[in-house]
N, C-alpha and C positions, 0 to 999 in steps of 0.2 A: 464710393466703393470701387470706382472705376482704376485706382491704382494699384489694389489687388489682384496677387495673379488668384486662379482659378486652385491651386494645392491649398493659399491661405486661405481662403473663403470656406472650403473643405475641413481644413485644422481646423480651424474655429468655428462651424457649424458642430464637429463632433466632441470640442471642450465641449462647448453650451450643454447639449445631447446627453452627455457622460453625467455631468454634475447635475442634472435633471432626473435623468431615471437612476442611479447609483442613491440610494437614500443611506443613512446610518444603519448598521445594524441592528437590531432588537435582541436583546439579553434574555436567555433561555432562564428559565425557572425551574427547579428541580427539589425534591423532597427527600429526604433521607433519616433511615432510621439504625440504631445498633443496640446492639441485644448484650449485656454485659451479662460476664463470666461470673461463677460464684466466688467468695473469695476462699472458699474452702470446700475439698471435697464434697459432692450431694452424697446425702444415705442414697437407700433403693427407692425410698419411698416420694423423695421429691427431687432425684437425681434428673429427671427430664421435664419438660414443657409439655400437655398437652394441648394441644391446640383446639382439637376438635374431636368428636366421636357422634358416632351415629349410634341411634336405637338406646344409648345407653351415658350418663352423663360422668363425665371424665373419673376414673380412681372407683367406681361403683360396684360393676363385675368387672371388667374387661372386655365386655362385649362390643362387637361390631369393629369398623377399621379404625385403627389407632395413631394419632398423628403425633409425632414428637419432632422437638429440633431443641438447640442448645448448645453449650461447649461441649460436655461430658453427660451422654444418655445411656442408662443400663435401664434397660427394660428386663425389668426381673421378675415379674409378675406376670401368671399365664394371660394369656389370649385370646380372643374365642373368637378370630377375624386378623384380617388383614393389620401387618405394623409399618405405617411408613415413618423414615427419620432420616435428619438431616441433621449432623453436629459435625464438632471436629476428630472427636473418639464416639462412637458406637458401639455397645456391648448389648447382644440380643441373651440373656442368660436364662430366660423365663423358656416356656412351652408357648409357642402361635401354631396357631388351628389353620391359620390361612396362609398367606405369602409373607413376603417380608421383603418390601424395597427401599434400598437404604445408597446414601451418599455420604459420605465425611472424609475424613484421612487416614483414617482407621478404624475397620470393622471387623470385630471378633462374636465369633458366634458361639455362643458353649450349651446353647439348649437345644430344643427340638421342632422344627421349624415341618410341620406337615405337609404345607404347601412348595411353592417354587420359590428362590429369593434371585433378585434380581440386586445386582451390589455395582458401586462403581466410587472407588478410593485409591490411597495411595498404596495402604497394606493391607490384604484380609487376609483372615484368619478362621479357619472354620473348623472347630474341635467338637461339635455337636451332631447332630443327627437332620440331617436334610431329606424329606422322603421321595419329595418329586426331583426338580432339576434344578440348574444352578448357573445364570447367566453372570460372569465376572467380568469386568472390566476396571484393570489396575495394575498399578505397575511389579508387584509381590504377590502372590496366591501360594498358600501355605495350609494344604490340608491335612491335619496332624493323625497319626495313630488313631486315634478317636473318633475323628470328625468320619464322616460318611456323607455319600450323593446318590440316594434313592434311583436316578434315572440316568440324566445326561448331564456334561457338563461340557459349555459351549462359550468362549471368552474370550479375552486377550492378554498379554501381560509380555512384562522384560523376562520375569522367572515365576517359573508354576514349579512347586514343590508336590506332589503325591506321596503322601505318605498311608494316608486311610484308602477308603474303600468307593470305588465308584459302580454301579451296578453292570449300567450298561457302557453307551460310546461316550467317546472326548473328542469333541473340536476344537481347537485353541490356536492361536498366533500367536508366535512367542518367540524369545532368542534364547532363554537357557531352560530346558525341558529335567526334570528328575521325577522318575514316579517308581518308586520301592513299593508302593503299595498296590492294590490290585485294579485293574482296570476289567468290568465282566466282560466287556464290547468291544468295538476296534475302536483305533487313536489314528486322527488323524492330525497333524500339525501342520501348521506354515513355520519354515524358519531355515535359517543361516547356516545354524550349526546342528549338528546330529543329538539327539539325546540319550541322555542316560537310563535306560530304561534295564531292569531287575530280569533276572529270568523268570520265564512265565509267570510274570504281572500281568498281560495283558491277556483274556483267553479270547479276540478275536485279533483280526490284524493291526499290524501300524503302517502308518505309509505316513510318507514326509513330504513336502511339497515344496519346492528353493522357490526363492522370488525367481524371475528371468532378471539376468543381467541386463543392463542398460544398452542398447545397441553404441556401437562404437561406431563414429562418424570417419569416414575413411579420412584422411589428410587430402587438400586439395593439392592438386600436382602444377608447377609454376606456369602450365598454358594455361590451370582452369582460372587460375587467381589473377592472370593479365586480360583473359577475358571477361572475368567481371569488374573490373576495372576498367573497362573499353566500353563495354554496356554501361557502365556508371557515367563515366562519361559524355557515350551519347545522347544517353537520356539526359544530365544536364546543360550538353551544349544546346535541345532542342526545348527544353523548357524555360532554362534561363535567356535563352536567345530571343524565346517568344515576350518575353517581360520586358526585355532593350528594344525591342523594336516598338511594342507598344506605347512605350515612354518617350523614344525620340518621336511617334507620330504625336501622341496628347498633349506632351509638355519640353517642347524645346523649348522654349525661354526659361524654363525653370533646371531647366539641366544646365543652360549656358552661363546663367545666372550663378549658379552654384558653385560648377568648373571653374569660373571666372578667380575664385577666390583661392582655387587649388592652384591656378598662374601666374597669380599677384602676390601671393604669400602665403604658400606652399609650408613653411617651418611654423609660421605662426598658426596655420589649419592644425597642424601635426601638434603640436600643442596643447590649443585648444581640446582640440577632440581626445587626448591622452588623459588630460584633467577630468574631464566632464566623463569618461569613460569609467572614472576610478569614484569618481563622486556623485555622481546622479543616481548608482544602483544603492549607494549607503542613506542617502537623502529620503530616497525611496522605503528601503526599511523601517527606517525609524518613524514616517509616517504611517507605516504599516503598522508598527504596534498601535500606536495611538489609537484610539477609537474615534475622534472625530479625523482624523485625517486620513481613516482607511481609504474612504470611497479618492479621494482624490491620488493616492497612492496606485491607485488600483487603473486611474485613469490614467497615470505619469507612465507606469511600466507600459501599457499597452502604446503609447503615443513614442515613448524610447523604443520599444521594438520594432515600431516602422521606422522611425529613424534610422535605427541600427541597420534592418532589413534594405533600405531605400539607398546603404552605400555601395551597394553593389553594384546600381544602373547609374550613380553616378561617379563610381571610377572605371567601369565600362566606357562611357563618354568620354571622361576626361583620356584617358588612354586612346581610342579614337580618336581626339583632337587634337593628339600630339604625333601620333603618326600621319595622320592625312591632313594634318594642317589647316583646320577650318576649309577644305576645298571640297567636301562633300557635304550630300543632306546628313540632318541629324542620325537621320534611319542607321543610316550606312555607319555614321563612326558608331553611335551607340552600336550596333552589331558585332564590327570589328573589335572593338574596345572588348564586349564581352567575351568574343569566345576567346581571345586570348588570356583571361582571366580567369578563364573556366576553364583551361586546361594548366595554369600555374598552379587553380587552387588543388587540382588532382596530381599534385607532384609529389609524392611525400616529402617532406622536413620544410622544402621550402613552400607548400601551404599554409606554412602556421606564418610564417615573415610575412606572405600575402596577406592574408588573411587579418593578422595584426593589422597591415602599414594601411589597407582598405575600412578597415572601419576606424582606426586614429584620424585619417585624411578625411573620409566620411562624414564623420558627424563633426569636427571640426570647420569642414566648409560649410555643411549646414548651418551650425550655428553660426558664425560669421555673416552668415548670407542675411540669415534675418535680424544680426543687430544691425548692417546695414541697409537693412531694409527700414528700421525703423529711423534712421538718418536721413534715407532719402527722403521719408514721407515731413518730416520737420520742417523744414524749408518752405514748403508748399503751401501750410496753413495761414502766415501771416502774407503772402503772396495771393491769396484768397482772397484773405479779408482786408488788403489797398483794390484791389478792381472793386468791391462792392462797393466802397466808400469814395473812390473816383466818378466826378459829375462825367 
């Protein structure tokens, strides 16, 4: 192991490591069910699904809470308790004694509903008699001539239609507001635009409420925009600096090693690294799909990312050893090298030329570096094995 530098030993302590704790993944399990439509209209009388009832067993009186769901539920038959349903069309047409909370696409209501109804669809419809209040949430609200709201009514929607009678106040969020019909209470709305409201419909007040505009971000003026640019900068000449000098103290030989390949053959590094740039991240995917070759996938991108990341301090160096000529410590070029690089990479337009020709060069040298790494070590083995076999 002695002709290992200290980065190999590293690389391949954390293949080992990777492919040890990375296991395959485990395949989730899941259960699923669906509810088919009828193929033909339901009557009234088995138009919905009971699900459940309390105190009383489903179709018997109608007492106690009522649970329906289905494509198409018309609950036409009184109530004597609570109705909750969940379909794609909703028709409450019966008399409920209690609440009535309901979700689908459409809910039209044409009976008389004593309690509060609590609704949330794409369209309601309310032509019946509500005595308490009325939480909507939907994108249509459409309370007809007919329909009436005992108390309050408190909601959201794109468009609320008033056409019937509400006793007391309206809350609502909305963008197109129309109410011809009475409102006893005040109206308050959130919204955009002003609505249309009837003369004395309403007999308390209205007030409107506009979102607040978005705060407008002033334009930055061309000293403020050079100075964050200067502070960008700074801070990376003093953190990427701190990373070159770290590396020419830990690992000169593996920088010089590297380098080496960027001044013996400079086009063929450029090359290399050009290829493997376009090909390692596709290689990489398609072991991603796989399921047994995720985990190792998973270990390639992370070990390409240091690579990718690691051209930086080694065209730092290499830059440093073309100005200073091998005549200083490593520290010193690795530093030079950097902050000159880190002030191209902040140049506009020609950042991206840096930026490209440093990681083409980059991982190009690298790679080089360790096929001749494994050349060198060739040689070595049957060199070995005559001294052991020599008296």
């Amino acid at each position: 192991m002695s002709g290992y530098s200290p980065t190999r030993r590293l690389l391949a302590t954390t293949l080992i490591s990777g492919v040890l704790i990375i296991g395959p993944a485990a395949g989730a399990f899941g259960t699923s069910s669906t509810l088919d439509a009828p193929d033909s209209t339901p009557s009234s009388s088995d138009s919905a699904t009971i699900l459940a009832s309390a105190d009383a067993s489903p179709g018997s009186d109608g007492q106690g809470p009522q649970f329906y769901d289905g494509s198409v539920i018309d609950v036409s038959e009184d109530v004597q308790g609570d109705v909750y349903a969940a379909g794609q069309h909703v028709t409450i047409s019966g008399d409920v004694s209690g609440d009535v909370i309901a979700a689908a696409q459409t809910i039209e209501i044409t009976g008389t509903v004593d309690g509060n109804v609590r609704l949330a669809a794409q369209n309601v419809s309310i032509s019946g008699e509500i005595e308490r209040s009325g939480t909507i949430f939907a994108a249509t609200v459409d309370l007809t001539e007919q329909g009436s709201i005992g108390t309050d009514l408190v909601g959201a929607a794109a468009e609320i239609d008033i056409s019937g009678a509400i006793e007391r106040d309206m809350v609502a969020s909305v963008e197109e507001l129309q109410i011809d019909g009475s409102v006893g209470g005040d109206v308050t709305y959130y919204s955009a635009a002003e609505a249309s409201i009837s003369n004395d419909a309403v007999g308390g007040e209205v007030e409107r409420i506009t979102p607040s505009p978005a705060a407008e971000q002033p334009e930055a003026s061309p000293g403020q925009i050079f100075l964050f640019w200067l502070l960008g900068l700074l801070y990376a000449l003093v953190a990427l600096s701190l990373i070159t000098v770290l590396a020419g103290l830990l690992l000169p030989r593996r920088l010089t090693l590297v380098t080496d390949q960027l001044r013996h053959s400079p086009w063929k590094a450029l090359l290399v690294g050009f290829v493997a740039a376009v090909t390692v991240p596709i290689v990489l995917v398609v072991l991603l799909i796989t399921i047994i070759g995720a985990p190792l996938a998973l270990l390639g991108a992370l070990i390409w990312l240091l690579m990718t990341l690691a051209t930086f301090v080694y065209a730092s160096f290499f830059l440093g050893r073309l100005i200073l000529r091998n005549s200083r410590p490593p520290v010193v070029m690795a530093l030079l090298g950097g902050v000159i690089l880190i002030i191209a990479l902040h140049i506009p337009w020609v950042n991206i030329l840096v930026w490209l020709a440093m990681v083409f060069f980059g991982l190009g040298a690298q790679l080089l570096d360790l096929y001749d790494h494994r050349t060198r070590r060739a040689p070595r083995q049957p060199a070995a094995a005559v001294s052991e076999t020599s008296p």
